[in-house]
PADO-497632 format. One record per residue (C-alpha): residue in three letters; x, z, y. Coordinates in pm, whole numbers, plus 50000, padded with zeros to 5 digits. Layout:
ALAXZY;...
This chain:
UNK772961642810447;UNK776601646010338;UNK777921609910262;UNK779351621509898;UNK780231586509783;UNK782701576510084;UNK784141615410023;UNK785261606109679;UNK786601575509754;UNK789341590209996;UNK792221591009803;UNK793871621809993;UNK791141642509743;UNK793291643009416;UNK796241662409648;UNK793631687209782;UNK793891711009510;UNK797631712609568;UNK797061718809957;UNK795101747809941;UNK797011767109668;UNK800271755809925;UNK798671775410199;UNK796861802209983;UNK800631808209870;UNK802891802410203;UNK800091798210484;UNK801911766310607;UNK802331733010428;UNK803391697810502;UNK801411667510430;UNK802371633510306;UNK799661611210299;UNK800031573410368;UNK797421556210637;UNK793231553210475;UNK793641579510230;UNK791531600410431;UNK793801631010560;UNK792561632310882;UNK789281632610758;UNK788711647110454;UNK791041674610463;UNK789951695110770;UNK786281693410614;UNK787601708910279;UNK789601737510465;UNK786601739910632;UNK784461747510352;UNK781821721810500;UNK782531699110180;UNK784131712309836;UNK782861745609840;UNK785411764409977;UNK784941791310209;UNK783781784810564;UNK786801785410853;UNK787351771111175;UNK789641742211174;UNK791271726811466;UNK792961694011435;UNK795141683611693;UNK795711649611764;UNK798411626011969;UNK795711607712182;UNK791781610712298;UNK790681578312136;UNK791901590411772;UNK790531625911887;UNK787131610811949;UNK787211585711615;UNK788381611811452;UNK785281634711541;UNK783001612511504;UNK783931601511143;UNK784211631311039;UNK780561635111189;UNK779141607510992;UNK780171616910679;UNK778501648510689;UNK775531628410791;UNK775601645611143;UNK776001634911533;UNK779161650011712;UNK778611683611884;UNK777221700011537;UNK779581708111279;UNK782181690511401;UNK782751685411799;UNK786091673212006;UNK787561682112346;UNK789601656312502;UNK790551659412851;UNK787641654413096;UNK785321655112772;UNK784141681812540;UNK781171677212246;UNK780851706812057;UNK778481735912027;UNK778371770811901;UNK777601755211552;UNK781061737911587;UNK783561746011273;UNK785841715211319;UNK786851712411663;UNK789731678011727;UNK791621682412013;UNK794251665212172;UNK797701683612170;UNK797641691312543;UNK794311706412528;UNK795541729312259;UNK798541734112453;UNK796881745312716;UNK794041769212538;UNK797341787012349;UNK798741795512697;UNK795161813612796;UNK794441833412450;UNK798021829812267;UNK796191844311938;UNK793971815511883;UNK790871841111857;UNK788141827311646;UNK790721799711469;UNK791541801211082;UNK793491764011007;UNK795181743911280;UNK795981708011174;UNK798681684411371;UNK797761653611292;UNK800781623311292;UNK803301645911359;UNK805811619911287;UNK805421605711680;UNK807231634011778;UNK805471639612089;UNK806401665612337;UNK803421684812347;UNK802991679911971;UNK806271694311942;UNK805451724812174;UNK802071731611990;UNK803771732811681;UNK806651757011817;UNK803751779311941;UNK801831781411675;UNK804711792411480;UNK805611819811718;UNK801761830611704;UNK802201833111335;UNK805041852611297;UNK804331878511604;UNK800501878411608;UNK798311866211324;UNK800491856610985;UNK797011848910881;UNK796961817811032;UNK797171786710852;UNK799551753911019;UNK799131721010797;UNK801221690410978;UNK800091660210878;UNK801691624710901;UNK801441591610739;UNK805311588110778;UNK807031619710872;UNK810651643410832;UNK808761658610574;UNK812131678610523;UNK812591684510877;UNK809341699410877;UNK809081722110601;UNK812421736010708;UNK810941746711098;UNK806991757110888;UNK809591783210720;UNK810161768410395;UNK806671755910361;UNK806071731410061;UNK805811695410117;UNK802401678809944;UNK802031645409891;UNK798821619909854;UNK798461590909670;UNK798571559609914;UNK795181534409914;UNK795311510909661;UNK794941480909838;UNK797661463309888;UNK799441449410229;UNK801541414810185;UNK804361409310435;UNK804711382410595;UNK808191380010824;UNK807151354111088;UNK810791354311361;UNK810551330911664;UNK811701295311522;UNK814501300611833;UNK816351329511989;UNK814681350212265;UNK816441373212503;UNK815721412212393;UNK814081431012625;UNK815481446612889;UNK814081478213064;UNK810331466713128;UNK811051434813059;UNK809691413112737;UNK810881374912683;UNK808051355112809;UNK808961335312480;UNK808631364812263;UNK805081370712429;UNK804311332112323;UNK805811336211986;UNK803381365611919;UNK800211345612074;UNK801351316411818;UNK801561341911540;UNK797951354411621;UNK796491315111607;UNK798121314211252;UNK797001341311125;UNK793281331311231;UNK793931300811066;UNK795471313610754;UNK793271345710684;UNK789981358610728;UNK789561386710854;UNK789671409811194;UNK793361403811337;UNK794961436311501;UNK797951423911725;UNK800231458911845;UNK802361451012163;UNK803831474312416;UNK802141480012708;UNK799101466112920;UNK800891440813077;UNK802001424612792;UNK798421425612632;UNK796741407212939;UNK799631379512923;UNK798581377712545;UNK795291378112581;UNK795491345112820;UNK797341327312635;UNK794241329712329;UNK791991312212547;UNK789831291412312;UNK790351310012014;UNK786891314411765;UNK787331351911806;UNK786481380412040;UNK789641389112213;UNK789571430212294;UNK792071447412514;UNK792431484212345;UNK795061507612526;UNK795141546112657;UNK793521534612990;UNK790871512012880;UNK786691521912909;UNK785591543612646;UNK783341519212566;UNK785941493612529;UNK787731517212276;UNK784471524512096;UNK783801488612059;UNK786961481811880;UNK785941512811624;UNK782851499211558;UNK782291470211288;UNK781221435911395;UNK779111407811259;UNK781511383911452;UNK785521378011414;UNK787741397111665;UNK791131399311777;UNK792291433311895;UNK795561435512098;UNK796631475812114;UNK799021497112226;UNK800401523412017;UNK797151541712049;UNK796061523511713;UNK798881526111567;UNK797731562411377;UNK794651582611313;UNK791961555311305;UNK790631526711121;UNK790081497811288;UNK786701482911135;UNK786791447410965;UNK790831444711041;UNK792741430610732;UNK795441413310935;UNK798241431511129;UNK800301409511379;UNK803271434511482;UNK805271417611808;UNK807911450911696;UNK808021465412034;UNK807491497612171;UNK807861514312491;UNK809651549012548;UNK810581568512821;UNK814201570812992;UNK815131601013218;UNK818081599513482;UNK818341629613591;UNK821421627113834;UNK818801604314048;UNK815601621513951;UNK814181587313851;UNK813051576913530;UNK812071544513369;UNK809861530613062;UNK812191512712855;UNK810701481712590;UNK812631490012258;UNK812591475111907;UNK809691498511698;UNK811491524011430;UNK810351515911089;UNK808301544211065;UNK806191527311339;UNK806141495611133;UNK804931512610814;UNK801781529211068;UNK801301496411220;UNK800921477810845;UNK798671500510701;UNK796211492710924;UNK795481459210757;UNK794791479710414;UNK792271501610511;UNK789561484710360;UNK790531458510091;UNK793721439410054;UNK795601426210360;UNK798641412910528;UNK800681421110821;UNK802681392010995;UNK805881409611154;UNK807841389211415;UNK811091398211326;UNK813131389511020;UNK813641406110658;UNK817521410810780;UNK816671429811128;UNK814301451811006;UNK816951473610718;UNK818521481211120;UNK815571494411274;UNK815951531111354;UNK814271552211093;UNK812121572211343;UNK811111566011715;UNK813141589311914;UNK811721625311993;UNK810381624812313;UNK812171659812359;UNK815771641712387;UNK814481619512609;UNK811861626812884;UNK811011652913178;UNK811191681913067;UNK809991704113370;UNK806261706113206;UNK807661713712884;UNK809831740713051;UNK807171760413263;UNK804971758112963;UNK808091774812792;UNK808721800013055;UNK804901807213105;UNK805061815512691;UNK808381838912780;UNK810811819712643;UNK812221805012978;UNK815201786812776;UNK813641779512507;UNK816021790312233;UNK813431813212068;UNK811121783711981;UNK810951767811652;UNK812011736111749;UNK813021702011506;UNK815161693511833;UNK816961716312086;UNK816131701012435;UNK819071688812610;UNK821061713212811;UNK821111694913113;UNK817631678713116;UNK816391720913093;UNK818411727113348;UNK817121699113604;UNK813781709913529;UNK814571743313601;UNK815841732313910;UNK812231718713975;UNK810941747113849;UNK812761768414080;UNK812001750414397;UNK808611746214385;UNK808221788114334;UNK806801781913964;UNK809691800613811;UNK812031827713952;UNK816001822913924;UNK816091840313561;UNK813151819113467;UNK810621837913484;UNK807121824613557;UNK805621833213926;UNK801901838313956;UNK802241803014156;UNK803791794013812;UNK801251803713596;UNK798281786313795;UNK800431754913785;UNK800701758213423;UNK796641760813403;UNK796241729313621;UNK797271702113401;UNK799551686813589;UNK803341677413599;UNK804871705113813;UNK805431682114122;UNK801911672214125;UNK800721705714129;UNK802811717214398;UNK801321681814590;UNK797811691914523;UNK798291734414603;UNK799831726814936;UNK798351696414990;UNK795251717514974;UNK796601739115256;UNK797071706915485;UNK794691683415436;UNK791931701415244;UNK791521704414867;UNK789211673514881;UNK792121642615020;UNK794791660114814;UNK793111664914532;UNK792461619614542;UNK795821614814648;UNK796771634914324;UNK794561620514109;UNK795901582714242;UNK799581597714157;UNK798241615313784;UNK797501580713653;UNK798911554113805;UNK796401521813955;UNK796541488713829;UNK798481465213934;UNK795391447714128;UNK795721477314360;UNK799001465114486;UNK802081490414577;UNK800371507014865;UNK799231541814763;UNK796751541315074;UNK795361508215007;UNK794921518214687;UNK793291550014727;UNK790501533914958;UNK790471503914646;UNK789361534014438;UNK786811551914628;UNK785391517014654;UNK785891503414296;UNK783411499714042;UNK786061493013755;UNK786781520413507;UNK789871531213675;UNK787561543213986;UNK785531559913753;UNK788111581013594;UNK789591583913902;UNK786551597814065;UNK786061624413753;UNK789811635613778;UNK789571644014194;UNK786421661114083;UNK788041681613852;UNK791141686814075;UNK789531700014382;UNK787731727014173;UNK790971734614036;UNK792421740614402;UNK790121763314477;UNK791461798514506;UNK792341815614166;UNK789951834013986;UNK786951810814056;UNK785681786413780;UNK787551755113849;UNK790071761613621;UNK789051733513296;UNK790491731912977;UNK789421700012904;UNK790531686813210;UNK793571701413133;UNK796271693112884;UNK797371663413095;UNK800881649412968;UNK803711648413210;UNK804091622213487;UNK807421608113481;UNK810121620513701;UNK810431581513793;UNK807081579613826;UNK803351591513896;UNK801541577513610;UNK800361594913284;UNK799791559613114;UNK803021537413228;UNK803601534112877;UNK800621512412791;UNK800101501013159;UNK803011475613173;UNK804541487813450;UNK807021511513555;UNK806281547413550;UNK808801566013319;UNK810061596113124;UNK806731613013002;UNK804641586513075;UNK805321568912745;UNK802171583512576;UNK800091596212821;UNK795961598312783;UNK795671591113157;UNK792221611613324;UNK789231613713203;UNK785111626013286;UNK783431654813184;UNK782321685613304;UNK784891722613231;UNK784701738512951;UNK786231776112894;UNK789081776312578;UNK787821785412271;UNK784961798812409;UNK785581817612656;UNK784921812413019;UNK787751797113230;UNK791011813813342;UNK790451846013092;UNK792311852712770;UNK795641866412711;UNK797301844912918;UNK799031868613147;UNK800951883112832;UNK803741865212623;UNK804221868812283;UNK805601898412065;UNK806781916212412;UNK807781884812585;UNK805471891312884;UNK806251863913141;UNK807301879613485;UNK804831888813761;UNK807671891314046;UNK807751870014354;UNK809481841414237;UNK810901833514527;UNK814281809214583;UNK817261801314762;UNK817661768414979;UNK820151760214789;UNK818061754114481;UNK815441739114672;UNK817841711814812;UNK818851703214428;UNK815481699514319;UNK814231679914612;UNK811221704814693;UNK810971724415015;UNK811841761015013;UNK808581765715189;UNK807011756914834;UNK809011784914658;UNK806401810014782;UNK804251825214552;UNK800791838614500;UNK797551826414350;UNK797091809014713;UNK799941799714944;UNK799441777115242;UNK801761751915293;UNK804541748215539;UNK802921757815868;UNK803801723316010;UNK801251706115778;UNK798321715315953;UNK799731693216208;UNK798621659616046;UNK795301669816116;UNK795821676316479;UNK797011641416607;UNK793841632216713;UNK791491604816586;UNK793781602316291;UNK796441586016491;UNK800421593216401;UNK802311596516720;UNK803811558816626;UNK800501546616662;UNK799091524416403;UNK798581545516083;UNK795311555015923;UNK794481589115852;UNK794441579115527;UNK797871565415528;UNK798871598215659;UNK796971622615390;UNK798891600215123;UNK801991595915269;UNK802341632515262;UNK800941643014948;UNK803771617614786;UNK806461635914979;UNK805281670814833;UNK805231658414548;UNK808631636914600;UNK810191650614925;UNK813591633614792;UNK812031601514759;UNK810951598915122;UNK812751569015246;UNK814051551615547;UNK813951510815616;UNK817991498415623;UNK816531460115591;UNK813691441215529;UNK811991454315208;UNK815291476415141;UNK815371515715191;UNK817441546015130;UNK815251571114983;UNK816991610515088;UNK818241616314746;UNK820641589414780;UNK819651564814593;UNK818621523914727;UNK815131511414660;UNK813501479314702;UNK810001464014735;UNK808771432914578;UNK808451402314763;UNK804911398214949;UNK804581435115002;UNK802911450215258;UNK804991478215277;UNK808271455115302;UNK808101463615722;UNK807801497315719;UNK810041520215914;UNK809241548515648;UNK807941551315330;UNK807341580515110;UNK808141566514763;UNK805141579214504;UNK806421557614223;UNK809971546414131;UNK812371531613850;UNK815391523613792;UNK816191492213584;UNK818891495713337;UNK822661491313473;UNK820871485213855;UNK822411513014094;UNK818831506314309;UNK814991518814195;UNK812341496514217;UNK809581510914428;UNK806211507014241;UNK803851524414475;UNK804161541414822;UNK802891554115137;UNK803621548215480;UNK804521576115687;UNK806221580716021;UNK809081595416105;UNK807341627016209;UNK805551630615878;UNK808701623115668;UNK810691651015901;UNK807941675915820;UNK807191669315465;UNK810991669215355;UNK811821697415653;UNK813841717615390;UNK816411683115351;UNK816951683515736;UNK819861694715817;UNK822511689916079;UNK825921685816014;UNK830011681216168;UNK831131651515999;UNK834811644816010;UNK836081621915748;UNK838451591715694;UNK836881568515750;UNK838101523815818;UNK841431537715818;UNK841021566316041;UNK839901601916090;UNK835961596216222;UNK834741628116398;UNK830731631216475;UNK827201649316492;UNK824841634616267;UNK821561642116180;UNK820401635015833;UNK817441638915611;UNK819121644415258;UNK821071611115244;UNK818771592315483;UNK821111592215884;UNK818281606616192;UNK820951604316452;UNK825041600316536;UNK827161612016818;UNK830341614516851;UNK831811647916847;UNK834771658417117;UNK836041689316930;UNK835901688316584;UNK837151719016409;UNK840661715316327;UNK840281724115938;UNK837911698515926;UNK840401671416084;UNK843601683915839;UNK841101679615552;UNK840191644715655;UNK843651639115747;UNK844661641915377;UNK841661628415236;UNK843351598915385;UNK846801604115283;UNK845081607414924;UNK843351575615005;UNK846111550515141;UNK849131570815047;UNK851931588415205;UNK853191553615332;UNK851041567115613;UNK854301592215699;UNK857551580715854;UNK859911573415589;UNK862871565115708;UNK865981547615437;UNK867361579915434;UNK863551600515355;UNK863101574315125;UNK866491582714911;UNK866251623214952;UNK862891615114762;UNK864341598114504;UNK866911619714456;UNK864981650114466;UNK862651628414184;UNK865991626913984;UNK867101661113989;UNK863481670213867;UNK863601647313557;UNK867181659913448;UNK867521697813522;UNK864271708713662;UNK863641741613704;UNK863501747714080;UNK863801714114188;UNK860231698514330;UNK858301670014167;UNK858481647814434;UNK857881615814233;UNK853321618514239;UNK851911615914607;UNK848781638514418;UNK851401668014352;UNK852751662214705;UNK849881662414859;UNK848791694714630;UNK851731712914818;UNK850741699015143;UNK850791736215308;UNK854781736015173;UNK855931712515326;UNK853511692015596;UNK853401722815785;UNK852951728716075;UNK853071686316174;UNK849711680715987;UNK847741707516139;UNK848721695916497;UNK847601659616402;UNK844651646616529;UNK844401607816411;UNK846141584016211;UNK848581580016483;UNK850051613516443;UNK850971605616072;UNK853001578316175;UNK855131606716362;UNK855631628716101;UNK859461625815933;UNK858971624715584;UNK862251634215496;UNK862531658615722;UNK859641673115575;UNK860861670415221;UNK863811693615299;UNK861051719915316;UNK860631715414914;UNK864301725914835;UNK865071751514662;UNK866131773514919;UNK865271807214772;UNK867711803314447;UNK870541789314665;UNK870471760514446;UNK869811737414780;UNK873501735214953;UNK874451718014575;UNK871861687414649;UNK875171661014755;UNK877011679614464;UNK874341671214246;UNK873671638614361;UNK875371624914616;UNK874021603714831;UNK876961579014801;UNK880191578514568;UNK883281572714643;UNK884861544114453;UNK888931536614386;UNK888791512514658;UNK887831537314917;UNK883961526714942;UNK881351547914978;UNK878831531614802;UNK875061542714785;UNK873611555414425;UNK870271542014397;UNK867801570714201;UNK864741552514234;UNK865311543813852;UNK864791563413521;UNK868931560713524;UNK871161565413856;UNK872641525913987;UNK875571521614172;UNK875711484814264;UNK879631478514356;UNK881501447314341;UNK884091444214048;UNK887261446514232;UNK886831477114342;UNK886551495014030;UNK889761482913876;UNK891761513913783;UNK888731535913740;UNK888841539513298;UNK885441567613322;UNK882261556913421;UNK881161584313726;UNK878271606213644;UNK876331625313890;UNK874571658813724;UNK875921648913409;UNK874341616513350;UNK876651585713377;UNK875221566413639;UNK874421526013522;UNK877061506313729;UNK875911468713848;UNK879021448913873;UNK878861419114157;UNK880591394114185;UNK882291389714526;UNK879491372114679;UNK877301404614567;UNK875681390214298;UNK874791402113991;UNK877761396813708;UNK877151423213458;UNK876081461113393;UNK877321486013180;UNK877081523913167;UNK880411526712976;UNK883121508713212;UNK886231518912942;UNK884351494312689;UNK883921469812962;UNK887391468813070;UNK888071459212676;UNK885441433012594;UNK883181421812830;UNK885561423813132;UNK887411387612999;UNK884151368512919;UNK882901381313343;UNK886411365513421;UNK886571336513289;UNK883571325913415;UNK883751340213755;UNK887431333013854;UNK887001296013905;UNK884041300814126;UNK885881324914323;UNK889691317614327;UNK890461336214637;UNK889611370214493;UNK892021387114230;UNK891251384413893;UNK893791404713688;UNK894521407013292;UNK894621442013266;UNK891791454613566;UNK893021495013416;UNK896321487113581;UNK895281465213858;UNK895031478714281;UNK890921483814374;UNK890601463714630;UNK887541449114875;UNK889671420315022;UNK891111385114913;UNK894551380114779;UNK895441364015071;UNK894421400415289;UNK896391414815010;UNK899641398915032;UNK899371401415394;UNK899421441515325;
């Protein structure tokens, strides 16, 4: 019997009249409707027809996350007076209730995702919903891109309504084509504010990291607000991790203390949904933050923080960041406490900090993976995505590393075009990588130990399970904790998804799985505390439940083989170049393609080595299986020990272990999970296999390569044979007859590097350069620019030539005569060379018969001559027409004064010089009138003497 009296209470009912003439008019429509007013409720039962009258349509609501997917059901559910599974069901990945009686189906986004890419028109479907569009999820925003497409190409009948407490409603009526915005009255119960900042500075956090202080300041907020209210108390903090530290420090507390997050029991999320006759304290992740009410709750205790993934894609590592909570989050996270009657929210920050809050958390499109959002592109024929209705463009180089991945592991062709390989990755529900682990994994091992290993890497363990992926994957065939359980469901599902294409393994609601980061293996690192990264931020980690076909019918069939108005996605080979392979990190072995492609014909080999044994001696089959899995799914990340707990992974990059590791003495690891901290040059190695050198060798093979090295190297040219696994050195030996284009190159790698002080320069080299430098600056045309060693070294062949090519070693440098080689740069061809000493002479010749030198080295030609034996010269000389700055020393050559005009000197400043000078230095002529006077370089005594 149809609850009637909590249907009229919903305040979202007095903007239902609006919301169906908006779609009877435009088929599309925005929704505004603060948090309790019933819009993800009431309004898909309306457009449903099951309440209200109207006529009867299949609805689908789409939502961010399985626990508001479930609630959402299930409300829904009881006010019609019904159990879940009649008129309105839900598929969540790993669980589906509905039956053929079904009219409102709630899905989470990747399970629609996933059902679009096998019947792209939706069959059967009249209303799609997207529920809290404002989070700005990836797949949310794919969905919605999609659906768009499907409406303007294939059914214009189709009606989109996005939905969000807080949203761009602007944004979003401009991508829904113009659609008008309508807007619901909020609840009219009222939430107080409370701004409750840490009586004393705390550090903010940084990468993973929270304040430990912050953590105690929230704890201390959650004992007031016991003591000041009554009341259920929902506490929001960022992750797992920080929940458990939390949660111990409320020991004592008269309240239940609940743990709700993405990876907790079902029935620890139901119990949190349900009313109590006892006071609770729930500490959450996001995943209350929107599409539920939270029972009894009329206090909100917001710590601010949120965690959201960070991509570097030079390293292929990413990292979960802990960052302040836009205000759009806050305004979620407060209406929580109104739901049901009047309440308050305590936030830990002050009035002051929170007008610089970002308006909106930042679309996961800018900022995570994007190689599942890109096949999922591709596979709808729009490889680049530029034909997708998008509120943000993904970034140009994030597409382009994931089509990099995409590339190498033979989803995609070079224009972009999905392989059949592609496509069944697509269906899997998996990040790329992981799909290409568990397909050839398959081949190696047997669908069975990949598909575990995979299902370990899909979600990542808790911390309990330590950093060894081995230890951990016999933890969860032996655990009894909820984790196991999932686990157990998800390798279910995964090795009937292995199975050759065509069979029934294929499951949408084990599909829609949300992208493991590129820094990591887990699909929950956001609410798990520890470091996974980009696209783990939101992720509804595995779940249990048997397959279910999409939207009816049985699994693998639909339309999915076609695109959308004539975008039909390709169904060539899809094979690659090394080349792109060795960018991505994937073996070209895995560009292949087919519905069923063994793996590198090496693999088998693991299970050859008898009883399980590596050739080292010591590992565990086990160790093995996982150990290679991780590199197929991570072949760059397979690294080698270069110190105790320290390794070089082949991409390049430094990783470390924590301290008390097992793994911290292992010759090789292959690295399954990896971040890198902000500003740290090294990742921090959260879980990983041990694997011997063999097993690395064969599971990278396609980063082996052998090499000539000759570089400069400690000063020298360093000529060898090495060996290398991407960055990662095998062997070194020196190497007797290095190719000589190799050596020249190194040669001037080191000129570049130490200079061309490494040349002879002799005084003389030393002044044609500066001279040559001269002549450049005042009449250039032909005359070189000496002055930069980087434009020298630029014209290496003109001048260097043939000495540098016949040099072998540093030594040989030494040998070379500069300025005999600089006479090579002048202008020969024009003539204008044999004018060089006419130009500017290498000395001048004064009136006392000195040659003296002109230094060039300055902006402005010096001659440095003493005084006397310039008396009688009235012109100052010039040399190409620049008057050349004369020093004037005093007979014991010191400085006395400088002037570029000697007539003016020989007038004024001439008199002050002598006064001053000809009582230090009587013996040495000092003359009234120096224009009349004899140049001389002697004493008056040499001069009388004749």
């Amino acid at each position: 019997m149809i609850r009637q009296a909590a249907l009229d209470a919903l305040p979202v009912r007095e903007a239902l009249p609006g919301l169906v003439s908006a779609l009877d008019a435009h088929g599309a429509a925005v929704l505004c409707a603060p948090p309790g007013t019933g819009k993800t409720t009431l309004v898909p039962l309306v457009l449903a027809g099951l309440v209200g009258g109207g006529p009867r349509r299949r609805v689908v609501v789409a939502e961010p996350r399985r626990i508001a997917a479930r609630a959402a059901a299930r409300r829904m559910a009881w006010l019609l007076g019904e159990q879940t599974g009649g008129s309105v069901g839900f598929t969540v990945r790993g669980e589906r209730v509905a039956g053929p009686g079904t009219v409102v189906e709630v899905v989470t986004t990747g399970v629609l995702l996933q059902r679009l890419q096998r019947d792209q028109e939706l069959s059967g479907v009249d209303v799609v919903v997207l529920d809290e569009c404002h989070e700005r999820h990836l797949d949310a925003d794919t969905v919605a891109a999609f659906l768009l497409d499907v409406r303007e190409t294939l059914r214009p009948e189709l009606r989109l309504v996005a939905a969000s407490a807080t949203t761009d409603s602007a944004g979003w009526a401009r991508v829904l084509g113009g659609a008008p915005v309508v807007e619901a009255a909020g609840v009219s119960y009222p939430v107080e504010t409370v701004w409750a900042p840490p009586a004393r500075p705390v550090r903010p956090p940084h990468g993973m990291r929270v304040d430990p202080a912050q953590l105690a300041h929230v704890a201390s907020v959650v004992r007031r607000a016991l003591a000041e209210r009554s009341g259920d108390v929902l506490c929001f903090l960022p992750g797992v991790g920080e929940i458990a530290r939390v949660a111990g420090q409320l020991g004592g507390v008269d309240a239940e203390v609940l743990q709700v997050h993405g990876r907790a029991p079902a029935a620890v999320q139901d119990a949190a949904l349900t009313a109590s006759d006892h006071r609770r304290v729930i500490l959450a992740t996001a995943v209350a933050e929107s599409s539920l009410t939270v029972p009894g709750v009329r206090v909100v205790v917001d710590s601010g923080l949120a965690r959201e993934p960070r991509m570097d894609h030079a390293r292929g590592l990413g990292a979960l960041a802990t960052v302040r909570a836009s205000r759009a989050a806050g305004r979620q996270r407060a209406g929580r406490a109104g739901r049901e009657a009047p309440g308050v929210v305590y936030r830990c920050w002050t009035e002051a900090e929170d007008g610089r809050l970002p308006a909106f958390p930042a679309p996961e499109i800018r900022i995570a993976d994007l190689a599942q959002f890109a096949l999922q592109a591709a596979c709808w024929g729009d490889p680049d995505a530029t034909g997708l209705a998008l509120l943000d463009a993904p970034p140009a180089g994030a597409m382009a590393a994931a089509r990099e991945v995409l590339v190498a592991v033979g989803a995609v062709d070079g224009a972009g075009r999905p392989s059949p390989r592609g496509l069944r990755m697509a269906r899997l529900g998996l990040h790329p990588r992981l799909a290409r682990a568990l397909l050839d994994g398959s081949a190696a091992l047997g669908a069975r130990r990949a598909a575990e290993v995979v299902a370990l890497l899909s979600e990542e363990p808790p911390r309990e399970y330590g950093d060894d992926l081995a230890a951990a994957w016999r933890s969860a065939r032996a655990g009894g904790d909820g984790y196991a359980a999932r686990w157990r469901a998800e390798a279910r599902r995964l090795e009937r998804a292995a199975a050759p294409a065509g069979s029934t393994a294929d499951s949408e609601a084990g599909a829609g799985a949300r992208a493991p980061a590129a820094g990591s293996a887990s699909g929950s690192g956001a609410e798990s505390g520890r470091g996974a990264g980009a696209g783990a931020g939101r992720a509804s980690g595995f779940g249990t439940g048997t397959p279910s076909g999409a939207a009816g019918r049985p699994p693998g069939t639909g339309a999915t083989g076609a695109g959308v108005a004539g975008r039909v996605p390709a169904t060539g080979t899809g094979s690659m170049g090394p080349g792109s392979a060795a960018r991505a990190g994937i073996p070209a072995s895995a560009a292949d393609t087919g519905a069923r492609q063994p793996a590198d014909p090496a693999l088998p080999a693991f299970e050859e080595r008898g009883a399980g044994r590596s050739p080292g001696g010591g590992a565990a089959p086990d160790d093995l299986a996982a150990g290679l899995v991780a590199a197929l799914a991570f072949p760059e990340r397979v690294a080698k020990a270069r110190g105790e707990g320290t390794f070089l992974m082949a991409s390049g990059t430094g990783a470390g272990l924590g301290d008390g590791s097992p793994l911290r003495h292992a010759p090789w690891l292959a690295v399954a999970v990896a971040d890198r901290p902000p500003h740290s040059a090294s990742a921090r190695i959260r879980l990983a296999a041990v694997v011997d050198e063999d097993t690395a060798l064969t599971a990278a093979a396609h980063l082996r390569t052998d090499v000539e090295e000759v570089r400069w190297e400690a000063g020298d040219v360093v000529a060898r044979a090495a060996e290398r696994l991407g960055a990662v050195e095998l062997a070194v030996r020196p190497l007797r007859t290095p190719d000589p284009a190799l050596v020249r190159a190194a040669l001037l790698d080191g000129l570049r590097t130490e200079g061309l002080g490494l040349l002879r320069w002799s005084p003389d080299a030393g002044a044609l350069r500066a001279r040559l430098g001269f002549l450049h600056r005042t009449l250039g045309g032909a005359w070189p620019d000496v002055a930069d060693d980087a434009v020298l070294l630029a014209r290496a062949d003109d001048w260097l030539e043939p000495e540098l090519s016949r040099a072998r070693r540093r030594a040989d440098l030494a040998r070379i005569d500069a300025g005999q080689a600089l006479n090579r740069l002048l202008p020969w061809a024009t003539g204008e060379a044999v004018r060089l000493d006419e130009l500017a002479p290498e000395r001048i010749e004064v009136p006392s018969g000195s040659r003296i030198r002109v230094d060039y080295t300055a902006e402005q030609p010096v001659l440095a001559v003493k005084l006397q034996e310039l008396f009688g010269l009235a012109e100052t000389p010039r040399v190409a027409g620049v008057p050349v700055l004369v020093h004037l020393l005093s007979p014991a050559g010191r400085p006395a004064a400088v002037t570029a005009d000697l007539a003016s000197f020989w007038q004024g400043g001439y008199r002050a010089v002598r006064a001053e000078l000809r009582g230090r230095y009587p013996k040495h002529p000092w003359p009234e009138d120096p224009a009349t006077a004899e140049p001389t370089r002697h004493t008056n005594a040499r001069l009388r003497r004749g």
